[in-house]
C-alpha positions as CSV (number, residue, x, y, z in Angstrom):
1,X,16.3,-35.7,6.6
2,X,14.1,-32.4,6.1
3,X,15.5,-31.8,2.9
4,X,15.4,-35.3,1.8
5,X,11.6,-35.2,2.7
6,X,10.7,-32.3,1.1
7,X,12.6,-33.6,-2.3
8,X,10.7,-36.5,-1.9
9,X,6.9,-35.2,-1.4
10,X,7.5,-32.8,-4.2
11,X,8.3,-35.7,-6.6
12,X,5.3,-37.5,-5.9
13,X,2.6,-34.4,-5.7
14,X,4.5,-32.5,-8.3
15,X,6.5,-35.0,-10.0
16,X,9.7,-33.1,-10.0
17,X,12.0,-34.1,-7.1
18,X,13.2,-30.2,-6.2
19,X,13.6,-28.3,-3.7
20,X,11.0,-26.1,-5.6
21,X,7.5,-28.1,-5.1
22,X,4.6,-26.1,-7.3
23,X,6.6,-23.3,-7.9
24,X,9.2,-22.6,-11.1
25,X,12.8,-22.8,-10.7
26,X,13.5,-18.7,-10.1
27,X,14.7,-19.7,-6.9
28,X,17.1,-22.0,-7.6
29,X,18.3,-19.9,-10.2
30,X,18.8,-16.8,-8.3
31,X,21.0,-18.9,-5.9
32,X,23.1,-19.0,-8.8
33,X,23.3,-16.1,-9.8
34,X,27.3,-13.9,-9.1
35,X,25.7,-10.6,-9.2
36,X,27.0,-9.2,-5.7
37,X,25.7,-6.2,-5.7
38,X,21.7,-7.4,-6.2
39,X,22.5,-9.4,-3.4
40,X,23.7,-6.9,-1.1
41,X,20.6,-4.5,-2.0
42,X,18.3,-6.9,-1.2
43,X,19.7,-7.5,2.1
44,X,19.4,-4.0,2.5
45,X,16.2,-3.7,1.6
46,X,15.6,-6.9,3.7
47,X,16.7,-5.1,6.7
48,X,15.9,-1.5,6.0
49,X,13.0,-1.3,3.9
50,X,10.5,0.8,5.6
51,X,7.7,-1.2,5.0
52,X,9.8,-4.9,5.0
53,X,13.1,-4.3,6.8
54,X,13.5,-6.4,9.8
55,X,15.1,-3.6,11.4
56,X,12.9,-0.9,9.9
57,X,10.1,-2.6,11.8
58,X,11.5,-4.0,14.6
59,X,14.7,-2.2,15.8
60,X,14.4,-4.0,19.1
61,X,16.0,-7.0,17.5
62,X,19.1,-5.3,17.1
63,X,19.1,-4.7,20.9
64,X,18.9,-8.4,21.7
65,X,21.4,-9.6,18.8
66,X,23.9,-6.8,20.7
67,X,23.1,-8.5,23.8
68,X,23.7,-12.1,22.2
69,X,26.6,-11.2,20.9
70,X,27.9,-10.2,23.8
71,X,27.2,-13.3,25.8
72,X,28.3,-15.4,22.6
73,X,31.2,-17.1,24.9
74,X,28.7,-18.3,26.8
75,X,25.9,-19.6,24.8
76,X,25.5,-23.5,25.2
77,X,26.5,-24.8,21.4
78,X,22.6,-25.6,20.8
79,X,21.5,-21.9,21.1
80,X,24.5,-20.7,19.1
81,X,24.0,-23.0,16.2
82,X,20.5,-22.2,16.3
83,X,21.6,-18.8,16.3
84,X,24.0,-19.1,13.2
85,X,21.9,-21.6,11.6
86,X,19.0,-19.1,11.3
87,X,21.2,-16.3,10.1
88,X,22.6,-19.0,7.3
89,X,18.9,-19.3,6.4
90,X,17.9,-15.4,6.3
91,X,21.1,-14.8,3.8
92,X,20.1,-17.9,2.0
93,X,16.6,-16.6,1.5
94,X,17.6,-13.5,0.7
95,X,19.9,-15.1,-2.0
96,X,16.8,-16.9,-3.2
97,X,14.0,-14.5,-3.1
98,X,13.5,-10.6,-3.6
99,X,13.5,-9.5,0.1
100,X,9.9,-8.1,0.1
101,X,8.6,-11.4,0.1
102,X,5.2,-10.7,-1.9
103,X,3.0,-7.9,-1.9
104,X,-0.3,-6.5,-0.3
105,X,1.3,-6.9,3.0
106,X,3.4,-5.0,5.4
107,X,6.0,-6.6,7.3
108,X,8.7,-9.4,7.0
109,X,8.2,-12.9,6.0
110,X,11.8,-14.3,5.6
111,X,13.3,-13.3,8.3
112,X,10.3,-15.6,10.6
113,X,12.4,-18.7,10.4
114,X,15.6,-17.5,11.2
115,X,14.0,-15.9,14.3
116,X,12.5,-18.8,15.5
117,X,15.7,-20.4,14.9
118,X,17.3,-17.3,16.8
119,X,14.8,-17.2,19.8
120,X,17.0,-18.4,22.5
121,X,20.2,-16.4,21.8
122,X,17.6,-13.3,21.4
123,X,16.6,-14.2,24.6
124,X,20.0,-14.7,26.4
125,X,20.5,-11.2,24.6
126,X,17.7,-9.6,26.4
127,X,19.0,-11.2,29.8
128,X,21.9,-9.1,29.1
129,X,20.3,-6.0,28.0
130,X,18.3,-6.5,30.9
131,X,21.3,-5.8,33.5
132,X,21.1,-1.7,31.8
133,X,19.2,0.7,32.3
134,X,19.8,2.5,29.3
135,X,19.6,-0.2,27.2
136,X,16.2,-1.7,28.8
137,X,15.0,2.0,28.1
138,X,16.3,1.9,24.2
139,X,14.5,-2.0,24.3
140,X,11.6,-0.6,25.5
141,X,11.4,2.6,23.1
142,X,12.2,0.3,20.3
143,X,9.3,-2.5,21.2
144,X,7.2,0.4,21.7
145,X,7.8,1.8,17.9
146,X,7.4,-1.8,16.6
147,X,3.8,-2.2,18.0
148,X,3.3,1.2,16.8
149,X,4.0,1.0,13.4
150,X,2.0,-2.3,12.9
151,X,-0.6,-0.4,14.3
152,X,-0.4,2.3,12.0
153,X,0.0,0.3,9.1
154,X,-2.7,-2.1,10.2
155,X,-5.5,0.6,11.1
């Protein structure tokens, strides 16, 4: 119904009905496109980049994705879909868009919806992680670097 929505408010504000609204159709097109190998870069770059990468920047997420993983078996069908709904997104995006997402910023902007999406298996993750020491210690170090580097980038 989203979709169908969105179709339809772009055909009447921008009189195309695509998924593309104001913008051109590079998007579309890139989903398209078979070269594997730009795909797989931007992903990196989407999770690595020092000044973009999810992971780059906040590390901690890898924590509690580990700690959803591990509690997968147990995640009520809602959460996991959400879960694997927002990771379909992310690689979708990715597909879509160059994984910087814009300039004159530092941080991620894909990967936003796919967390939200995400939130409660991150959260069952955590619950996990929590039961650790070592691994509430690595959380902790790793939150502790995330605020830090926005700080550093931000000051």
């Amino acid at each position: 119904m989203g979709l169908v929505a969105a179709i339809s408010y772009n055909s009447v504000v921008f009189g195309s009905s695509s998924v593309s609204g104001g913008y051109g159709t590079g998007a579309v097109d890139n989903t398209r496109d078979t070269d594997i190998v730009g795909y797989l870069n931007n992903i990196r770059g989407g999770l690595l980049d020092p000044t973009r990468g999810l992971l780059a920047l906040s590390p901690w997420i890898a924590l509690v994705t580990a700690g959803a993983a591990a509690m997968r078996k147990r995640l009520p069908p809602a959460i996991l879909g959400g879960a694997i709904g927002g990771l379909v997104y992310l690689l979708l995006q990715w597909k879509a868009n160059r994984f910087s997402g814009g300039s004159n910023f530092v941080g991620y902007r894909y990967p936003l919806e796919a967390l939200a999406a995400a939130a409660p298996a991150l959260m069952v993750g955590w619950l996990w992680i929590k039961r650790y020491r070592p691994a509430r210690l690595l959380l902790l170090y790793s939150a502790t670097y995330s605020v830090a580097i926005y700080a550093a980038f931000t000051l």
